[in-house]
N, C-alpha and C positions, 0 to 999 in steps of 0.2 A: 190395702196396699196394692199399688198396680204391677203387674207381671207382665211380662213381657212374652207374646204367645204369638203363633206360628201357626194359622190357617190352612190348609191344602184343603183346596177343591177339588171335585172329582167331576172329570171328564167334561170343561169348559174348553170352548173354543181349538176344539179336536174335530176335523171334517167338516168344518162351517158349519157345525150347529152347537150350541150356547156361546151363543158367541159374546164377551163381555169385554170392552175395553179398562184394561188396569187404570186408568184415571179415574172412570167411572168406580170403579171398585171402589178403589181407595176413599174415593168421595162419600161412596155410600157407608164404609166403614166407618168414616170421619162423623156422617149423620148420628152415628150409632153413638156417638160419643168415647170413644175409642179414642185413644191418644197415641204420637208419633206413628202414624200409620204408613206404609210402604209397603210396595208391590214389587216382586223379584221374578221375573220373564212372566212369559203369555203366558202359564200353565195354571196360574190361578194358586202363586204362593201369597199372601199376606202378611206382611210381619205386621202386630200392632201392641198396645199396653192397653190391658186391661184390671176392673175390678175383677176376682173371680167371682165367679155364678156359676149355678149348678145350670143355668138354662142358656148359656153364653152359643154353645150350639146353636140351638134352635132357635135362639134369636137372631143369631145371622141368616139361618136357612131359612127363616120366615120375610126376611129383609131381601135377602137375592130372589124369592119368589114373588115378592110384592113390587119390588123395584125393576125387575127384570123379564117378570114373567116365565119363569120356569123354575121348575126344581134341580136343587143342586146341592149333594150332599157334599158336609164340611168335615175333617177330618182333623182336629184340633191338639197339639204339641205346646208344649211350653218349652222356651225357650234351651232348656235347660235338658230337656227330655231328645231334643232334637242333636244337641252336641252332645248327646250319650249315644243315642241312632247312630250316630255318624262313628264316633269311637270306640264303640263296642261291635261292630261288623264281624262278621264270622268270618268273611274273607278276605282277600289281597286282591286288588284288580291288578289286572298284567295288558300290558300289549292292546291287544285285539276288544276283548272283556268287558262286558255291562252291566255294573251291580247295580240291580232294580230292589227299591224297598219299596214295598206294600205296606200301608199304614190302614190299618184297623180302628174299628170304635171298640171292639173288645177285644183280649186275649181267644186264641179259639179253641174252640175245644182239643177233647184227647183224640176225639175222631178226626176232625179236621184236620187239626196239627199232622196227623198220620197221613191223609190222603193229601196234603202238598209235599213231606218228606216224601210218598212213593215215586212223586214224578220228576225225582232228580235222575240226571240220566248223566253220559259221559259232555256232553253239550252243557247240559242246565243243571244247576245245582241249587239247592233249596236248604234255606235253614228259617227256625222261627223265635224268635226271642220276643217276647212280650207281648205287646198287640200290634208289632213287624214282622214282617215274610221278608226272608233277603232272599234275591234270588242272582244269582251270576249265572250271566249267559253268555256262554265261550264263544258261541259262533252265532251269530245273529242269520245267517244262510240258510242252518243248517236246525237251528230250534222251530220248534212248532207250536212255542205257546207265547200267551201274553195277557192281558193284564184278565179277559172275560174268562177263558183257562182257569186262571186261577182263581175268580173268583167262585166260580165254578166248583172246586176243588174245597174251596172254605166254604162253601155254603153261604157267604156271605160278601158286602159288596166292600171295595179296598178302594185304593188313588197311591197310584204309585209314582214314583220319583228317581231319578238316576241320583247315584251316590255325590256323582260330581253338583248338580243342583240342591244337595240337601249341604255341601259339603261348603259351598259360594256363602249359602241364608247361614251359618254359623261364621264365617270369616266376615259378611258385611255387616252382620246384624246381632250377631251373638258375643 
């Protein structure tokens, strides 16, 4: 049965380098056999229906690498998982405010987990729920981190999203 699943790529067409037009995406998804496929801004979201496979990953990452020429890791949601991201937030965004989620290929550890809660401060606040890092940043002036920070901090490598773009791919496609 096909599901309906939710791509994020990490760090395409950011500084002019990987740079991939979403038609071309969509197209090469479409190659893949993928059905209703669609692209939601530059940032490298895909919504598409898939069989599941345990190798559905790395069969895209193997396709953006072949097709593209570079490596680019995928960050895979179902559809279902993604309008739970969104409704289960730990926080409120107000005013000013930018709720960043960090989406994981695994849950992170107890150590990890630890050393991104340490670097919530009066500016940036951190919370982690499954294999998401929410992060709200009060003052965008005034914080000092982002997305390599925290990667940093997890040990491991993430693709992050503003609340409001995770918040559009559940209202147009969910």
């Amino acid at each position: 049965m096909s599901k309906r699943t939710v791509a994020f790529l990490r760090a395409i067409n950011v500084g002019g380098t990987k740079i991939i037009k979403m038609e071309d995406l969509r197209r090469m998804f479409e190659a893949l056999g993928f059905a209703n496929v669609a692209t939601y801004i530059q940032s490298g979201n895909v919504i598409f229906e898939a069989l599941e496979a345990d190798d559905l990953r790395e069969r895209i990452e193997g396709q953006i690498q072949q097709t593209f020429g570079f490596e680019v890791e995928v960050f895979l949601r179902s559809m279902d998982e993604v309008r739970t991201i969104v409704k289960k937030s730990p926080f409120g965004q107000q005013g000013e405010e930018t709720l960043f989620i960090h989406l994981l290929q695994a849950a992170p550890s107890v150590k990890s987990r630890q050393a991104v809660l340490a670097l919530s401060t009066q500016t940036d606040e951190f919370a982690v729920q499954g294999r998401e890092v929410y992060w709200l940043r009060r003052d965008r002036d005034k914080s000092p981190f982002n997305n390599n920070m925290i990667e940093k901090a997890l040990g491991t490598s993430a693709t992050a999203r503003n609340l409001n773009t995770m918040t559009k791919i559940v209202e147009k496609y969910g």
